[in-house]
N, CA, C and O atoms as a Tinker XYZ file with bonds, in Angstrom:
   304  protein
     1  N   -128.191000  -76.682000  -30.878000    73     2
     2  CA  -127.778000  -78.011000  -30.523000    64     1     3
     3  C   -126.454000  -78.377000  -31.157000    63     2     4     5
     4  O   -125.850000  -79.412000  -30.875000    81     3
     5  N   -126.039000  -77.482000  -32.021000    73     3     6
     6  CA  -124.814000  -77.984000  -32.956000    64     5     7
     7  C   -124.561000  -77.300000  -34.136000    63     6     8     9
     8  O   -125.333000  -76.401000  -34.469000    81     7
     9  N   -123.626000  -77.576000  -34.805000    73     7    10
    10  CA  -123.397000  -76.906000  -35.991000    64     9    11
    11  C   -123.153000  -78.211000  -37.277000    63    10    12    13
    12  O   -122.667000  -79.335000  -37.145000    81    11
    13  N   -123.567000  -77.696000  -38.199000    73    11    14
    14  CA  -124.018000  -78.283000  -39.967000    64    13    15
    15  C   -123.146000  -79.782000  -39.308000    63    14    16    17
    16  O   -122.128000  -79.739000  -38.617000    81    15
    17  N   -123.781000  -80.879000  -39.692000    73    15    18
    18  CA  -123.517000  -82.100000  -39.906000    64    17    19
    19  C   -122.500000  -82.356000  -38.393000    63    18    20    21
    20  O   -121.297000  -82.614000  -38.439000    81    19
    21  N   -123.364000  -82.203000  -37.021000    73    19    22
    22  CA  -122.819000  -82.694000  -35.838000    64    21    23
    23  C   -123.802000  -83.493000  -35.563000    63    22    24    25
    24  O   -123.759000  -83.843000  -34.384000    81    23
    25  N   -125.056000  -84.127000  -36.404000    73    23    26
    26  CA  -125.948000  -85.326000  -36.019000    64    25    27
    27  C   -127.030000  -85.227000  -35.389000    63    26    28    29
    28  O   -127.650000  -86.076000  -34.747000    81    27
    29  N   -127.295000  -83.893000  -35.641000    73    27    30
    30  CA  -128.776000  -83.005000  -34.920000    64    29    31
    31  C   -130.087000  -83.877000  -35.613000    63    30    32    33
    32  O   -131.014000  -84.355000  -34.959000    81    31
    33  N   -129.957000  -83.945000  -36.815000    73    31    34
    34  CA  -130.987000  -85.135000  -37.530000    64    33    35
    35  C   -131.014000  -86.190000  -37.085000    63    34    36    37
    36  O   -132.058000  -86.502000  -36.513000    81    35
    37  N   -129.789000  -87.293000  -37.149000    73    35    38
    38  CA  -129.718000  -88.485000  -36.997000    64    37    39
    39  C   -130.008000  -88.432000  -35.438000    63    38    40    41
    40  O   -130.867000  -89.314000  -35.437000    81    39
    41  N   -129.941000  -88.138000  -34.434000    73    39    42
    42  CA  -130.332000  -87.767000  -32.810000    64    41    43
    43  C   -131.896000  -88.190000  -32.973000    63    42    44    45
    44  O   -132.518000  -89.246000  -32.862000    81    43
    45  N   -132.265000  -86.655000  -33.337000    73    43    46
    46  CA  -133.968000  -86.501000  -33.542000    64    45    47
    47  C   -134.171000  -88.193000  -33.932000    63    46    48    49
    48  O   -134.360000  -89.088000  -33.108000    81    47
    49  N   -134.099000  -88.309000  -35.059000    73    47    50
    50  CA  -134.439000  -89.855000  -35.562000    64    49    51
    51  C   -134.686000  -90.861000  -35.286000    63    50    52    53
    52  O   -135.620000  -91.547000  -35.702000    81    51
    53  N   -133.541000  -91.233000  -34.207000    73    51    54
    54  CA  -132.913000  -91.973000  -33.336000    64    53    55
    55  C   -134.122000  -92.186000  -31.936000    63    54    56    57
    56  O   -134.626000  -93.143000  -31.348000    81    55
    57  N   -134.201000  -90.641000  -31.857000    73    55    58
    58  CA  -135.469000  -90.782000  -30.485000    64    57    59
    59  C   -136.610000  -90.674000  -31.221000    63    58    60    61
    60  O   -137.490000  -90.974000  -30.414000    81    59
    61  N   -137.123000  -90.431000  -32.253000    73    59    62
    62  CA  -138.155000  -90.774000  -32.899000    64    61    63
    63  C   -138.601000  -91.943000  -33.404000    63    62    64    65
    64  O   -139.751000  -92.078000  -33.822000    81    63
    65  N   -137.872000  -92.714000  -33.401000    73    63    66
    66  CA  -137.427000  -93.971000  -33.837000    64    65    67
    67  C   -137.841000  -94.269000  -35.498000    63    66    68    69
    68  O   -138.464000  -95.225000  -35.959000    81    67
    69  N   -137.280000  -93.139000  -36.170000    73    67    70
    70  CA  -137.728000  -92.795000  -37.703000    64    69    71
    71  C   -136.079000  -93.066000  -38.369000    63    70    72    73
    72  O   -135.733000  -92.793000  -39.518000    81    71
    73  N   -135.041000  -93.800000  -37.063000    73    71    74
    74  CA  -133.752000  -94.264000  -37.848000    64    73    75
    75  C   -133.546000  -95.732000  -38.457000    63    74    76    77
    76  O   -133.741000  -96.783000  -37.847000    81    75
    77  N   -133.225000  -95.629000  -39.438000    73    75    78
    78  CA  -133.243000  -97.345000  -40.359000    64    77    79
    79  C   -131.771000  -97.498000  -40.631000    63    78    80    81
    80  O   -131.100000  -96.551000  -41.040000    81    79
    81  N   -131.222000  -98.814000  -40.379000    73    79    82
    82  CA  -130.351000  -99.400000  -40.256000    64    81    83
    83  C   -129.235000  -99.626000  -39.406000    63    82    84    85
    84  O   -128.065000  -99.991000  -39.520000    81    83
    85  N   -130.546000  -99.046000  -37.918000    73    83    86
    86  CA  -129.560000  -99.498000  -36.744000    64    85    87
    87  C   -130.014000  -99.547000  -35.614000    63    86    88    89
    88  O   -131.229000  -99.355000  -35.671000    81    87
    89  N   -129.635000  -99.722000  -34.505000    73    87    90
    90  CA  -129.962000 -100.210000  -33.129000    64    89    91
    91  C   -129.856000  -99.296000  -31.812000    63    90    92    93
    92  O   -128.971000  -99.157000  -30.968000    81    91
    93  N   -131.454000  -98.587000  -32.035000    73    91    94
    94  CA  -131.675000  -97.547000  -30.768000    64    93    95
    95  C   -131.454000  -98.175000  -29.485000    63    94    96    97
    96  O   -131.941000  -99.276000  -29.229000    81    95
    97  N   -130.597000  -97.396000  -28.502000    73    95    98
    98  CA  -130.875000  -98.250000  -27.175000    64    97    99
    99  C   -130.300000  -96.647000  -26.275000    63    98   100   101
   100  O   -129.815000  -95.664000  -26.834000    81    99
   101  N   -130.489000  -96.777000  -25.140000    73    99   102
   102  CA  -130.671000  -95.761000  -23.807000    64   101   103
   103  C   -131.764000  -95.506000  -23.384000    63   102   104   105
   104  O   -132.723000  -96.149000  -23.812000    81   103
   105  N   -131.919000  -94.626000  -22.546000    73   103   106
   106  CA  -132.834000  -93.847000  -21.652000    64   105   107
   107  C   -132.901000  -92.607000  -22.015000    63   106   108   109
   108  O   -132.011000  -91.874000  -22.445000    81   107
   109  N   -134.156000  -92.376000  -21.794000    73   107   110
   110  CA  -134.761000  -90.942000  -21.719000    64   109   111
   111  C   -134.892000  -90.463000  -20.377000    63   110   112   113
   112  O   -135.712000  -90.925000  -19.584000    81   111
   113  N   -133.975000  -89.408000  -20.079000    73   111   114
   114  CA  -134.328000  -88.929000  -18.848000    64   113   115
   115  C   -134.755000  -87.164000  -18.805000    63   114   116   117
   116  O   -134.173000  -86.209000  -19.321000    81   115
   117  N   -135.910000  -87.217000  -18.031000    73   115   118
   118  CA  -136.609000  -86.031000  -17.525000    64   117   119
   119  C   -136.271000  -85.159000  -16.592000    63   118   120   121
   120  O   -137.242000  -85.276000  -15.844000    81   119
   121  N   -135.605000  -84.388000  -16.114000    73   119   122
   122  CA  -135.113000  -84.095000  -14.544000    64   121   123
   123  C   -135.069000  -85.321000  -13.639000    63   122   124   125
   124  O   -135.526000  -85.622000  -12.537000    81   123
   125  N   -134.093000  -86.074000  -14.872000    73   123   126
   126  CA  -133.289000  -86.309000  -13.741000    64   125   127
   127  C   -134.022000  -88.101000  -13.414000    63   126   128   129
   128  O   -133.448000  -88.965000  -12.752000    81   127
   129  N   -135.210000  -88.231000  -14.006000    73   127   130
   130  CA  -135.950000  -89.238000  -13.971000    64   129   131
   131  C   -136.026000  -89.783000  -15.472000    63   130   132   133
   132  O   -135.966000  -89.181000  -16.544000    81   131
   133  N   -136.178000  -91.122000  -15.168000    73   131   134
   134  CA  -136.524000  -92.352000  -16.546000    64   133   135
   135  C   -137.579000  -92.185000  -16.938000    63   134   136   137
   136  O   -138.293000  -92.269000  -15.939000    81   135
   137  N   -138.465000  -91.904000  -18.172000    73   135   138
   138  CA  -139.574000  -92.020000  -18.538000    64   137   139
   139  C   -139.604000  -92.616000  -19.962000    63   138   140   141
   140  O   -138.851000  -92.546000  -20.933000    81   139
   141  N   -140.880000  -93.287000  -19.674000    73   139   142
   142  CA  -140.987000  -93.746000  -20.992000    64   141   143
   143  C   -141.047000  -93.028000  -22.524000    63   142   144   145
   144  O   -141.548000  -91.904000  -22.563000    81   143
   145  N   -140.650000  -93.515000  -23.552000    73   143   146
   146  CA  -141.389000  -92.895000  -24.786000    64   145   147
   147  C   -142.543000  -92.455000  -25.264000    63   146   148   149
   148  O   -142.538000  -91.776000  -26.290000    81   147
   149  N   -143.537000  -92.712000  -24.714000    73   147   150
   150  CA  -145.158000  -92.624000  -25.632000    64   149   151
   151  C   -145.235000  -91.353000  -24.221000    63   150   152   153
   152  O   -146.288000  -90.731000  -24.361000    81   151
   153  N   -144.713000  -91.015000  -23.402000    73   151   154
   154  CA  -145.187000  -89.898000  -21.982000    64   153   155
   155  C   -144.559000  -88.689000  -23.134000    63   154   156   157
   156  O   -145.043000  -87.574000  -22.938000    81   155
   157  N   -143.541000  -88.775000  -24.312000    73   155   158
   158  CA  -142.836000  -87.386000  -24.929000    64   157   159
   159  C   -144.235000  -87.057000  -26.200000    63   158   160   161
   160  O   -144.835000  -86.009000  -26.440000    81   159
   161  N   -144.379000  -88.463000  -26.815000    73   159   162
   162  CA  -144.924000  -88.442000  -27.969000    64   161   163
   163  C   -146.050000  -87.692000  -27.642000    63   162   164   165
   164  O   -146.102000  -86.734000  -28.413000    81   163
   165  N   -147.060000  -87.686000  -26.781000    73   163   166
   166  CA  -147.854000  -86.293000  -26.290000    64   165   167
   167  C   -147.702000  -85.180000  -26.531000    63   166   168   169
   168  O   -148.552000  -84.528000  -27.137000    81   167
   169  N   -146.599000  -84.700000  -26.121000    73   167   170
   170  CA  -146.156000  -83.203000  -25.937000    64   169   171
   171  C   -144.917000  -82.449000  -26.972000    63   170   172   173
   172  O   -144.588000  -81.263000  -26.979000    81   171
   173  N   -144.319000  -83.710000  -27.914000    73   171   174
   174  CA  -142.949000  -83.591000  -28.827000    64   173   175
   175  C   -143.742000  -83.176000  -30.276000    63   174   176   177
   176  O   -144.972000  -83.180000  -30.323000    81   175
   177  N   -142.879000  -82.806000  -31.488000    73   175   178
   178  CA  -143.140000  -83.311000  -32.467000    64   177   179
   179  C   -142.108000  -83.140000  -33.190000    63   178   180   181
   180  O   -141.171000  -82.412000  -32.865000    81   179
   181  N   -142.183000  -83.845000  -34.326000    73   179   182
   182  CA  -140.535000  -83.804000  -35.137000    64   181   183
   183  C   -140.578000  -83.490000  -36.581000    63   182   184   185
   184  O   -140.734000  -84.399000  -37.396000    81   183
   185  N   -140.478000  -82.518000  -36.869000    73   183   186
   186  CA  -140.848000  -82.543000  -38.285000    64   185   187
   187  C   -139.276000  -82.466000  -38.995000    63   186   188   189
   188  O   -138.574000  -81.492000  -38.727000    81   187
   189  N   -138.919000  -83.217000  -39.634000    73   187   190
   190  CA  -137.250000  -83.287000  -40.722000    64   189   191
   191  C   -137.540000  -82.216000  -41.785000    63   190   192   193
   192  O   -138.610000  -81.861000  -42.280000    81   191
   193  N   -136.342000  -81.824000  -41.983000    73   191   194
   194  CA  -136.226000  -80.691000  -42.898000    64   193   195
   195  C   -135.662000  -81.242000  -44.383000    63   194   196   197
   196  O   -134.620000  -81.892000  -44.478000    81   195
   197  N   -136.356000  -80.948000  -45.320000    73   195   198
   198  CA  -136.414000  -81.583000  -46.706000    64   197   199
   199  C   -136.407000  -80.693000  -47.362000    63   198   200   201
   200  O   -137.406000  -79.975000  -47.314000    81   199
   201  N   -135.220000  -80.294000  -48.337000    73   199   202
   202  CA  -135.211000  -78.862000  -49.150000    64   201   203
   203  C   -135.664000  -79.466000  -50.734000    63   202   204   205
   204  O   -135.384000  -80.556000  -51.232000    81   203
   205  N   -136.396000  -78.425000  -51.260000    73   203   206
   206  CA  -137.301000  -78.695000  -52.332000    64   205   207
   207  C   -136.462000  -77.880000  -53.122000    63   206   208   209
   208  O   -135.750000  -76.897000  -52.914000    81   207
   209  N   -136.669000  -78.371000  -53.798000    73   207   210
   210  CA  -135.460000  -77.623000  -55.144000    64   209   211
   211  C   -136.148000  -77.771000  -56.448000    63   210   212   213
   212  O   -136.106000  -78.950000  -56.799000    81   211
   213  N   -136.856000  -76.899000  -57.421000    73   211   214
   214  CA  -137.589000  -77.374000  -58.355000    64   213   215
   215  C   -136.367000  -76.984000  -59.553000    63   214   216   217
   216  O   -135.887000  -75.889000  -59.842000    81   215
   217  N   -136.047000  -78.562000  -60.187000    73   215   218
   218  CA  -135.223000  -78.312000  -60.984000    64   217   219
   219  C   -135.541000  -77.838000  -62.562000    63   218   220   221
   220  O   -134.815000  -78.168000  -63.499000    81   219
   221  N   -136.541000  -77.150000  -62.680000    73   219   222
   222  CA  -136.837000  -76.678000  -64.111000    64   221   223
   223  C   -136.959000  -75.532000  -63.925000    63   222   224   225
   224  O   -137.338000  -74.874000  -64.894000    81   223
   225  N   -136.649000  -74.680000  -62.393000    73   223   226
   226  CA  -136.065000  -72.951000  -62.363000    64   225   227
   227  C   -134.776000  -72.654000  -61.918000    63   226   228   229
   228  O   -134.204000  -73.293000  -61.035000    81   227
   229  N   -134.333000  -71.747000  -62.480000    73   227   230
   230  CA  -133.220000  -71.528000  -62.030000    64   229   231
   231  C   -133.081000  -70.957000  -60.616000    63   230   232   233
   232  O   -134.027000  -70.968000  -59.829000    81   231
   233  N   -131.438000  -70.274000  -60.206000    73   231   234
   234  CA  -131.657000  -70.171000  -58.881000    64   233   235
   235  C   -132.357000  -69.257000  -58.850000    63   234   236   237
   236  O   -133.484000  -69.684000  -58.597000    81   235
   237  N   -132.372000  -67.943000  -58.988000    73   235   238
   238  CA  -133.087000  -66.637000  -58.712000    64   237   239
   239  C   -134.521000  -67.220000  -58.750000    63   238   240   241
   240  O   -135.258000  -66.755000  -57.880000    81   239
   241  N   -135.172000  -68.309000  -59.727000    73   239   242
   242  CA  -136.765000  -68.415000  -59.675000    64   241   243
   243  C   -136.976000  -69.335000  -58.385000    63   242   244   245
   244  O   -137.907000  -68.998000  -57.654000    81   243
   245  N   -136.335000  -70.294000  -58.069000    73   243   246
   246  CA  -136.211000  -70.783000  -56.732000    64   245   247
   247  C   -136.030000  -70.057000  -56.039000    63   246   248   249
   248  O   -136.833000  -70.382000  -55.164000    81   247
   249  N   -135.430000  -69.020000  -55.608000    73   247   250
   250  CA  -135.398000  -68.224000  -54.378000    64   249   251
   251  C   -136.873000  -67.041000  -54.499000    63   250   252   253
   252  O   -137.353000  -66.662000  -53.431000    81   251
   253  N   -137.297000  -66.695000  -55.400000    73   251   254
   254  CA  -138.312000  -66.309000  -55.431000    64   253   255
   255  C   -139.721000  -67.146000  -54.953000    63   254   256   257
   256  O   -140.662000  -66.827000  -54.226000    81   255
   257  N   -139.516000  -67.915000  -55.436000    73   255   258
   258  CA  -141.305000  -68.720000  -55.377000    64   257   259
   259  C   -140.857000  -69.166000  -53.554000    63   258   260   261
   260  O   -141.660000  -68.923000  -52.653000    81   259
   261  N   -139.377000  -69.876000  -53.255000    73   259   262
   262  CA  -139.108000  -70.039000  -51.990000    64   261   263
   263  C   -139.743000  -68.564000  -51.031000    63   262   264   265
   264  O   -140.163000  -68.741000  -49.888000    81   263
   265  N   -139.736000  -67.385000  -51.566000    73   263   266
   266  CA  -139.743000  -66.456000  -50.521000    64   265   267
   267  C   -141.389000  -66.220000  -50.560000    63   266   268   269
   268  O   -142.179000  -65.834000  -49.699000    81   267
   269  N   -141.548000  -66.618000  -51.924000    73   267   270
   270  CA  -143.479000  -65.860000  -52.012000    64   269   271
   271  C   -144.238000  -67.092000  -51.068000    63   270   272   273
   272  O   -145.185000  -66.925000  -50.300000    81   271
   273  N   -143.686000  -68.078000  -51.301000    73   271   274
   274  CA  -144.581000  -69.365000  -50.195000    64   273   275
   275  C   -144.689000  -69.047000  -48.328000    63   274   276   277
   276  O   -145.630000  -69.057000  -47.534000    81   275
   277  N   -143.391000  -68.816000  -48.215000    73   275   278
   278  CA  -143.423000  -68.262000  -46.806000    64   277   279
   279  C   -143.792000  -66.881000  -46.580000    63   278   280   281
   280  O   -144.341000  -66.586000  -45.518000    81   279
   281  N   -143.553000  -65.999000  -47.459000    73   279   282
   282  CA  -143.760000  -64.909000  -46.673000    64   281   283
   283  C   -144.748000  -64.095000  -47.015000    63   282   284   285
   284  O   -145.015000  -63.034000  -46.450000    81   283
   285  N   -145.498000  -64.724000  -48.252000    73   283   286
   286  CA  -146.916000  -64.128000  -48.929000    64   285   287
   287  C   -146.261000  -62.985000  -49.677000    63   286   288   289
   288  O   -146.994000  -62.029000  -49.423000    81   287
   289  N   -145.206000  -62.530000  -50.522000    73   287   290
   290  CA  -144.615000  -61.118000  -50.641000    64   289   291
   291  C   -144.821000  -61.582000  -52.124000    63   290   292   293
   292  O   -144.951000  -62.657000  -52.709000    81   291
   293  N   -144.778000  -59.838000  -52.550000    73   291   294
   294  CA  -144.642000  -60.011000  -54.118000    64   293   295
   295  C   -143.523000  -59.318000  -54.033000    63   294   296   297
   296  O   -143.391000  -58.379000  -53.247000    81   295
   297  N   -142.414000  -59.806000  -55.013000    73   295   298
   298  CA  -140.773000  -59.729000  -55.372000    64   297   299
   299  C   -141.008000  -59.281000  -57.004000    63   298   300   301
   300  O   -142.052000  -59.686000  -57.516000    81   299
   301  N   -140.244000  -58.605000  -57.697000    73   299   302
   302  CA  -140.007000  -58.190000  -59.236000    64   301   303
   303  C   -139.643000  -59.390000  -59.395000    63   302   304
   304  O   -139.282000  -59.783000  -60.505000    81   303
């Protein structure tokens, strides 16, 4: 959809209506047709990306525990 900081978040948000301090307005269109909001909320979901950073490891222990959570691996 874009590259680092072209508003791929603030978009999502915007049609999620999870944006604060401003004023959603347009249409949603489907091929080409108007549909309402609650017809996406069915079939959408939006999850925001929130980077966890535990600041009492350094980087190498952050990139470790980051890789053992997703990928179940044991690393030296």
């Amino acid at each position: 959809m874009g590259p680092s900081g072209a508003g791929k978040t603030t978009f999502l948000s915007a049609i999620a209506r999870k944006a604060r301090g401003c004023t959603v307005t347009g249409q949603i269109l489907m091929n080409g047709k108007q549909e309402p909001i609650h017809s996406f909320k069915k079939i959408t979901g939006f999850v925001p990306q929130d980077d966890i950073v535990h600041e009492n490891l350094i980087v190498k222990e952050n990139l470790q525990f980051s890789a053992r959570c997703r990928y179940l691996i044991d690393l030296p």
